[in-house]
C-alpha positions as CSV (number, residue, x, y, z in Angstrom):
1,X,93.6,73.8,112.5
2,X,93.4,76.1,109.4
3,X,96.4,78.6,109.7
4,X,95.9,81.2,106.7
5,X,99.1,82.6,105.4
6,X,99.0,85.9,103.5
7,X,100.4,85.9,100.0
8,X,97.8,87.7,97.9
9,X,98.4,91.8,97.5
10,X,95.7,94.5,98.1
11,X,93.5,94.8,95.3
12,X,91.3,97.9,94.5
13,X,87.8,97.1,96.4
14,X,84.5,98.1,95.2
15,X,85.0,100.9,97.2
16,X,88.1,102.5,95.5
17,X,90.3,101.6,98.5
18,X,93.3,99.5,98.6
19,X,91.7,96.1,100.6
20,X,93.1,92.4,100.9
21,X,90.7,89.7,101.8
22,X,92.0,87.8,104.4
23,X,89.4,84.8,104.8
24,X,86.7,84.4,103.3
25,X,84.7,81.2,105.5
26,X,81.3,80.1,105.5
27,X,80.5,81.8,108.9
28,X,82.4,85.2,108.0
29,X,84.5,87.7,105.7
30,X,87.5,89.2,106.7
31,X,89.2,92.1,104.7
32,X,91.9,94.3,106.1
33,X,91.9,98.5,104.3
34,X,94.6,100.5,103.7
35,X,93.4,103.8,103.5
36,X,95.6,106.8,102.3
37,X,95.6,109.8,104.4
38,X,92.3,111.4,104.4
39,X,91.3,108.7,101.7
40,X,87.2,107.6,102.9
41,X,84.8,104.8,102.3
42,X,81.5,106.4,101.7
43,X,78.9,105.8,103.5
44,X,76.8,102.5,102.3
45,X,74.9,100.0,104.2
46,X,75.4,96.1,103.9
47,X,72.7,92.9,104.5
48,X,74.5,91.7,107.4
49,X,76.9,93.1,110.8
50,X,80.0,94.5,109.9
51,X,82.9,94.9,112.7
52,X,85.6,97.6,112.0
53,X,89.0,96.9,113.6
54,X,91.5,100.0,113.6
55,X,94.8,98.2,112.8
56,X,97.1,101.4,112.4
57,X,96.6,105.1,112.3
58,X,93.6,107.1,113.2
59,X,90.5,108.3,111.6
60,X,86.6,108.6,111.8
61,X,84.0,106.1,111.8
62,X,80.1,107.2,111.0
63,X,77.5,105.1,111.1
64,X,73.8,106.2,110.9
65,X,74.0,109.7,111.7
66,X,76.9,109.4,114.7
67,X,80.4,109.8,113.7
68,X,83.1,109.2,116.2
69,X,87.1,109.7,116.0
70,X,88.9,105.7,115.9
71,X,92.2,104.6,116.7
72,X,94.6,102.0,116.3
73,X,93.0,99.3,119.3
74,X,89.6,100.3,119.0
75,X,87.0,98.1,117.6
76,X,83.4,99.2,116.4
77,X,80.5,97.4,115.8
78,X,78.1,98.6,112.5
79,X,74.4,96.8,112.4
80,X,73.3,95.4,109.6
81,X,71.0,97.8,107.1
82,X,72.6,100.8,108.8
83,X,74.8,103.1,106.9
84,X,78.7,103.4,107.3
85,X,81.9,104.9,106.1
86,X,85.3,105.6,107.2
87,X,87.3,108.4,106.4
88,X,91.9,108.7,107.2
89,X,93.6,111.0,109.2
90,X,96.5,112.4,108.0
91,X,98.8,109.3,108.5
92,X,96.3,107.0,106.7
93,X,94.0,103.8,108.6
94,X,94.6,100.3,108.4
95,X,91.1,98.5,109.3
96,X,90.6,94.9,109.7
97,X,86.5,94.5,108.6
98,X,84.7,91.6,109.8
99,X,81.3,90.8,107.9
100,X,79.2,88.2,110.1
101,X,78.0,86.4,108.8
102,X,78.9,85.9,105.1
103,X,77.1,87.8,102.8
């Protein structure tokens, strides 16, 4: 068993956003965002699958050229080499991201 407790505070990720990484394993990243309200991630694209897991709050999630209204429970899934972002609504967006597997 491997039980991670969280100690460590957000830090300010490559991104600009507030972000705390929550494991980092051979198999997989997990990081958990804290946007602001109406605070975004810009729209990038990354090697490997990315899983976005709304934790709090509600926003928008694009990916390729689809964007789609998020909220606290849902979970999307982002394909590798295809472009995403995430933007706040007005009470901010706490997302658990999943990279699979490590980059």
């Amino acid at each position: 068993m491997n039980v991670i407790h969280q100690t460590l505070p957000a830090q300010v990720s490559p991104r600009g956003v507030a972000a705390q990484k929550l494991a980092d394993l051979p198999a997989a990243v997990v990081m958990r965002l804290v946007l602001k309200p109406g605070e975004e991630v810009a729209s990038h694209t990354t090697p490997v699958d990315v899983l976005f897991y709304i934790e709090r709050g509600h926003g928008e999630v694009c990916i390729g050229a689809e964007k789609e209204a998020v909220a606290a429970g849902d979970l999307v899934v982002s394909a590798r080499e295809i472009p995403h972002g995430l933007t706040a609504g007005p009470e901010g967006m706490w997302v658990l991201v999943f990279k699979v597997p490590r980059p």
